[in-house]
FIPALUM-501622 format. One record per residue: residue number from 1; x, y, z of N, C-alpha, C in turn. Coordinates in pm, whole numbers. Layout:
BEGIN
{NUM, {X, Y, Z}, {X, Y, Z}, {X, Y, Z}}
...
This chain:
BEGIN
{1, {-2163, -430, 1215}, {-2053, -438, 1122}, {-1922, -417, 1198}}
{2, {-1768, -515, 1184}, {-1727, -454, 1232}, {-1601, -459, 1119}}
{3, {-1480, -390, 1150}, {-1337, -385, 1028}, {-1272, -474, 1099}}
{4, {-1223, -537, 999}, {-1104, -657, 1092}, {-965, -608, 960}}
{5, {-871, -584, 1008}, {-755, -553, 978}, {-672, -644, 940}}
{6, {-631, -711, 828}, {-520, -831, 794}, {-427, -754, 775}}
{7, {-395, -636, 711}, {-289, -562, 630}, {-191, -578, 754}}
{8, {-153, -600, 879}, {-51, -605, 930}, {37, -721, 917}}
{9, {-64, -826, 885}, {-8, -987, 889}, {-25, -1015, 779}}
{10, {-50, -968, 619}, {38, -973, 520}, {161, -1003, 488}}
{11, {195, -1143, 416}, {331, -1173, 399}, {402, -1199, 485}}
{12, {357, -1254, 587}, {427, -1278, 733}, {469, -1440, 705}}
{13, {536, -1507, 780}, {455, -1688, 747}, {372, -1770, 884}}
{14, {369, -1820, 793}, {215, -1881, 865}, {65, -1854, 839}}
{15, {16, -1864, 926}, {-138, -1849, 922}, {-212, -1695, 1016}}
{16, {-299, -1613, 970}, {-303, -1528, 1066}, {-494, -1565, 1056}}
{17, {-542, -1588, 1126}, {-691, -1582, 1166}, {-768, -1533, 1206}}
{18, {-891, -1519, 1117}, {-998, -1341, 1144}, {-1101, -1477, 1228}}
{19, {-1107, -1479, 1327}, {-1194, -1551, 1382}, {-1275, -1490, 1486}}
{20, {-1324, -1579, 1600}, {-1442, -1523, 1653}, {-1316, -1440, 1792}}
{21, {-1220, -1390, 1791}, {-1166, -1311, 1857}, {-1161, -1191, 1831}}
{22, {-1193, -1187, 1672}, {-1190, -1053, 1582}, {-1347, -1030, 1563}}
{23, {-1446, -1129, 1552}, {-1571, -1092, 1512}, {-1716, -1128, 1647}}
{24, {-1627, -1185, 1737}, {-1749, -1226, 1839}, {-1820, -1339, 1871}}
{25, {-1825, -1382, 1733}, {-1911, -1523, 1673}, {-1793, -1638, 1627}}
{26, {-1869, -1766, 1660}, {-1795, -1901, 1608}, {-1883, -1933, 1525}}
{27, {-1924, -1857, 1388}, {-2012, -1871, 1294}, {-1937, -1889, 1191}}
{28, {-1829, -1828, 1155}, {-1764, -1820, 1033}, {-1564, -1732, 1035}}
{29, {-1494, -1791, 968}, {-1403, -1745, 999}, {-1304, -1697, 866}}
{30, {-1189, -1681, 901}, {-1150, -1621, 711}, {-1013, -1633, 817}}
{31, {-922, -1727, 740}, {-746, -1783, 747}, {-728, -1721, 617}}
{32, {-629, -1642, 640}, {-492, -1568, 596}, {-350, -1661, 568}}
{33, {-317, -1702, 456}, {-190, -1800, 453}, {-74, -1784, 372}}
{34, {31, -1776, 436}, {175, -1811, 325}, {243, -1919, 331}}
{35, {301, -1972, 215}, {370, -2051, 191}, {511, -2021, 192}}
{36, {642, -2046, 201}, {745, -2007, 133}, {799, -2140, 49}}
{37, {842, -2128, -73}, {912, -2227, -154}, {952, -2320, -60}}
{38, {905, -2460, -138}, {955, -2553, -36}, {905, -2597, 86}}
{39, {804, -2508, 141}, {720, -2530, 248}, {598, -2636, 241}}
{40, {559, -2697, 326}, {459, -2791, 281}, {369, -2755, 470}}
{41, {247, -2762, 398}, {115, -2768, 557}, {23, -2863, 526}}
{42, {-13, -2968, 600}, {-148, -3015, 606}, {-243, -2908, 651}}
{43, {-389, -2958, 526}, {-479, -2870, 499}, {-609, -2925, 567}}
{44, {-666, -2929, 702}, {-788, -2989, 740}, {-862, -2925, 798}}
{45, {-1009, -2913, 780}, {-1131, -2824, 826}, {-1159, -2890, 1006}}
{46, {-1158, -3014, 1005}, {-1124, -3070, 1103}, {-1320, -3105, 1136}}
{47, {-1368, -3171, 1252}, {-1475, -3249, 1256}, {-1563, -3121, 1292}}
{48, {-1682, -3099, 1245}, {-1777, -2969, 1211}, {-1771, -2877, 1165}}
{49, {-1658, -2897, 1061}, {-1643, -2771, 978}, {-1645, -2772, 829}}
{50, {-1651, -2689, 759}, {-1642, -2703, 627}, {-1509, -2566, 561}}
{51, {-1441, -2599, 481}, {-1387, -2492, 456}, {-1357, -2447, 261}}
{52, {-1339, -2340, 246}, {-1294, -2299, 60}, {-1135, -2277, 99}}
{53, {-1089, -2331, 72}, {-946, -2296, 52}, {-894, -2231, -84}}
{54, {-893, -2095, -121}, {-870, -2052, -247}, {-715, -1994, -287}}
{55, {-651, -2007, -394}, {-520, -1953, -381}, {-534, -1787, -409}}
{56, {-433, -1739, -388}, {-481, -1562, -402}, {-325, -1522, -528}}
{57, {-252, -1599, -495}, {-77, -1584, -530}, {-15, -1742, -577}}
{58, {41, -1701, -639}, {147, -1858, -692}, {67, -1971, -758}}
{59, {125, -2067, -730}, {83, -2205, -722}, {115, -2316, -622}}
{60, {-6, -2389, -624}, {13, -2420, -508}, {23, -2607, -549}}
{61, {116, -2720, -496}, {116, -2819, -514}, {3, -2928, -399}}
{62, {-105, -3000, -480}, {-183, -3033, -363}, {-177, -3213, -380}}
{63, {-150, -3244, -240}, {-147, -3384, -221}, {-256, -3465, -137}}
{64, {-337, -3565, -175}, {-424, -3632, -46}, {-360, -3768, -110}}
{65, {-429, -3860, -52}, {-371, -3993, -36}, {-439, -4066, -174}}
{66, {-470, -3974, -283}, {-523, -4087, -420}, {-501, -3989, -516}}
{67, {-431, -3855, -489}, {-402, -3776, -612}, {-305, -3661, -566}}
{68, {-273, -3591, -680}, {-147, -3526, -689}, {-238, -3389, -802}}
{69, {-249, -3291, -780}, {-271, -3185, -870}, {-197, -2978, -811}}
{70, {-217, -2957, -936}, {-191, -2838, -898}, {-298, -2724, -902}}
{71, {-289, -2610, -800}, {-375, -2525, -811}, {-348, -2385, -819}}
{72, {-381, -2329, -904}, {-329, -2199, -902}, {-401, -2064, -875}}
{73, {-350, -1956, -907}, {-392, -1802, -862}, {-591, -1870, -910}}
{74, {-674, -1797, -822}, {-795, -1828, -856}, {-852, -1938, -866}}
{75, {-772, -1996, -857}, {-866, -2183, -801}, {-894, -2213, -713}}
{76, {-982, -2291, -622}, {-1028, -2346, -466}, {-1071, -2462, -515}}
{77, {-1039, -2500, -350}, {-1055, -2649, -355}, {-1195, -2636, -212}}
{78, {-1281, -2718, -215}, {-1375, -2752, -60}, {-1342, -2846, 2}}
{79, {-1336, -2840, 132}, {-1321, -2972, 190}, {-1424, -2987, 326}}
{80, {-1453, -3096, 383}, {-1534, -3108, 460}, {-1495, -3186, 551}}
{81, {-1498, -3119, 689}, {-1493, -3266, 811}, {-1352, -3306, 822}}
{82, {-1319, -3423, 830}, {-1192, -3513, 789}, {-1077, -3484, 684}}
{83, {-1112, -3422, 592}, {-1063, -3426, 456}, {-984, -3351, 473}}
{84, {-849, -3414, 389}, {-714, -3338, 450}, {-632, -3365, 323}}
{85, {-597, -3255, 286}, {-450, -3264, 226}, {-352, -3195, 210}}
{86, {-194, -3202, 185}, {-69, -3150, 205}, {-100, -3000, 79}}
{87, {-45, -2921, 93}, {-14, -2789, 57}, {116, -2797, 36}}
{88, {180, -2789, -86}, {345, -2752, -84}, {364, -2632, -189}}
{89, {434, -2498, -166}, {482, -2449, -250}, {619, -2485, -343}}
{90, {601, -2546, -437}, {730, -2537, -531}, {828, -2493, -547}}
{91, {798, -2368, -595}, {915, -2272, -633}, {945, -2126, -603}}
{92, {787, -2095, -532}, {759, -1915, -564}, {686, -1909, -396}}
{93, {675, -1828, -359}, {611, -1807, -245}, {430, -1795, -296}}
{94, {361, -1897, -192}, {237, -1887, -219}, {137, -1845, -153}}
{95, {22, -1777, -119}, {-62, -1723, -69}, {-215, -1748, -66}}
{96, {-258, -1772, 40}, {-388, -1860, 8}, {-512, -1788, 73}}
{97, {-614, -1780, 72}, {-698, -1776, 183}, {-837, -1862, 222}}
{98, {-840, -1886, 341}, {-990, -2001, 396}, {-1070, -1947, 433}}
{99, {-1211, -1965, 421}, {-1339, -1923, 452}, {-1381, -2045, 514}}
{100, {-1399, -2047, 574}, {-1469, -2161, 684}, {-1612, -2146, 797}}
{101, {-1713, -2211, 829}, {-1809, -2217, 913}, {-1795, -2372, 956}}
{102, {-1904, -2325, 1046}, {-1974, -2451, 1060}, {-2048, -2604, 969}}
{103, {-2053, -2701, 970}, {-2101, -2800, 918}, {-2304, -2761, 991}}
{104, {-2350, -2793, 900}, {-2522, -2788, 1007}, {-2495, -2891, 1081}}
{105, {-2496, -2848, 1236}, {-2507, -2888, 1330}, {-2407, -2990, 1407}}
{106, {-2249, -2876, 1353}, {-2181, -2886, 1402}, {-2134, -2798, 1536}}
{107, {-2068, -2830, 1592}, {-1997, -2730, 1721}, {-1849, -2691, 1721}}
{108, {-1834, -2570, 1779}, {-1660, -2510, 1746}, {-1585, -2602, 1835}}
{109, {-1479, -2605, 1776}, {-1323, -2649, 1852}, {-1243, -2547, 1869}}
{110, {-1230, -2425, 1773}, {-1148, -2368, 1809}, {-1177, -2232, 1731}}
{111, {-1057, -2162, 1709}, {-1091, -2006, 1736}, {-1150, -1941, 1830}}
C-alpha cells in the first residue's frame, strides 16, 4: 500500500499525475485536472490506453468531431485508444479527474 498525496496540487492549473512515479507500476494511473473559465484541453487516452474522465466541480463543455454536450459535477465520459475530445470550461472554474490503465495488451508511453 502506498499514500500518494494530491492535496498540494489542488487547484493549481493544469494537470498533476499520480502515476507510476508515485506508485511503481505502469498499471494504472489517476490525473488530477483544472480548468479555468474559458480554458479549453484536448482530452485523449492515447494508443493502449483506456481512460474515465469524471467531473468532480463545475461544468464542463465537451466537443468531438459529431457532437457538442455538456457534463457536469458527477458525470464521466470513457474513452478508448484514439478517442479524443476538447474540454472547455464556460464560465466557472472546472475540476476533473482520470483513472486510466492499460488497454489488454497494451504497452505504456508514458508516465
Amino acid at each position: 500500500m502506498k499514500i500518494i498525496n494530491i492535496q498540494d496540487n489542488l487547484l493549481r492549473k493544469g494537470e498533476f499525475i499520480a502515476g507510476s512515479e508515485a506508485t511503481g507500476t505502469h498499471a494504472c494511473y489517476l490525473i488530477y485536472g483544472v480548468l479555468e473559465p474559458g480554458e479549453e484541453r484536448v482530452i485523449s487516452p492515447g494508443p493502449g490506453h483506456e481512460e474515465i474522465y469524471c467531473i468532480i466541480k463545475g461544468e464542463v463543455e465537451v466537443n468531438n468531431e459529431n457532437e457538442e454536450f455538456f457534463l457536469s459535477k458527477g458525470q464521466c465520459i470513457y474513452l478508448v485508444g484514439r478517442e479524443r475530445v476538447t474540454f472547455k470550461a464556460p464560465e466557472k472554474t472546472v475540476i476533473y479527474v482520470v483513472s486510466g490503465g492499460h488497454s489488454e495488451g497494451g504497452k505504456h508511453h508514458h508516465l
